[in-house]
Every structure is written in C-alpha cells, then in structure tokens.
N, C-alpha and C positions, 0 to 999 in steps of 0.2 A: 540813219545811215548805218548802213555793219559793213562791217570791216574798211572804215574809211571808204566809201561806194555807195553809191546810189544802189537803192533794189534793181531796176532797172538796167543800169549795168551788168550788177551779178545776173541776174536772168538772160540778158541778151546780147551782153558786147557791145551795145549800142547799136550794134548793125543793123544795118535799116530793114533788110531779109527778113534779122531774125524779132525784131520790133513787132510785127507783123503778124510775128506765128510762136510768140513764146507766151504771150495771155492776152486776152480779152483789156479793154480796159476797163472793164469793172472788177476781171480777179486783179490784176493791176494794184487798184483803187481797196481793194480787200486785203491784199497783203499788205500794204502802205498803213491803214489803219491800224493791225495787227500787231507791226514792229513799233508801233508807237504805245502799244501796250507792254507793261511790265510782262517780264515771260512767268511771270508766278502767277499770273491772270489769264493766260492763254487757254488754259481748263476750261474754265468760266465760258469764255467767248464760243471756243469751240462747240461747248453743249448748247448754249444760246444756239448757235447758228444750225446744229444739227437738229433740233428741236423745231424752228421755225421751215429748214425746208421741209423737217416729217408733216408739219402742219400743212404746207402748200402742197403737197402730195397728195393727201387727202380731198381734197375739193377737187 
C-alpha cells in the first residue's frame, strides 16, 4: 500500500470509468508485484523485464 491506498485507488479513484481505462489487469498485476519489492531492487526487475520483452521481440 503507499501512501496509506491501495495502487488502484491512486491510479483511478476507484471510479468505475476510470477502472476500465487506467491499466490492463495485467499492468494492474505488474505494478502490484513491483511495490512489493524493495525500491533498491527495482533496477534489477526493470532490466529483467526489459531484457525478456527485447527477447520476445525477436521471434
């Protein structure tokens, strides 16, 4: 949770509109994983994940 909130709030207000059209629920589910990582590891994660879509880009 930051700043006492759910991600999901901070992103949308809860409103059901913007529910809808503020992320996918997989980036959702992508940032959720993220904040559960220490932010001195967010480095790491980020190259991971840039790495892996350079990879699927290629095929």
């Amino acid at each position: 949770m930051a700043l006492g909130t759910t991600t999901t709030w901070l992103l949308t207000g809860n409103e059901p509109d913007e529910l809808a059209r503020a992320q996918t629920k997989n980036e959702l589910e992508l940032l959720t994983l993220l904040r559960e990582v220490p932010m001195d590891q967010h480095a790491i994660l980020l190259a991971a994940l840039k790495g892996m879509a350079a990879s699927l880009q290629k095929k």
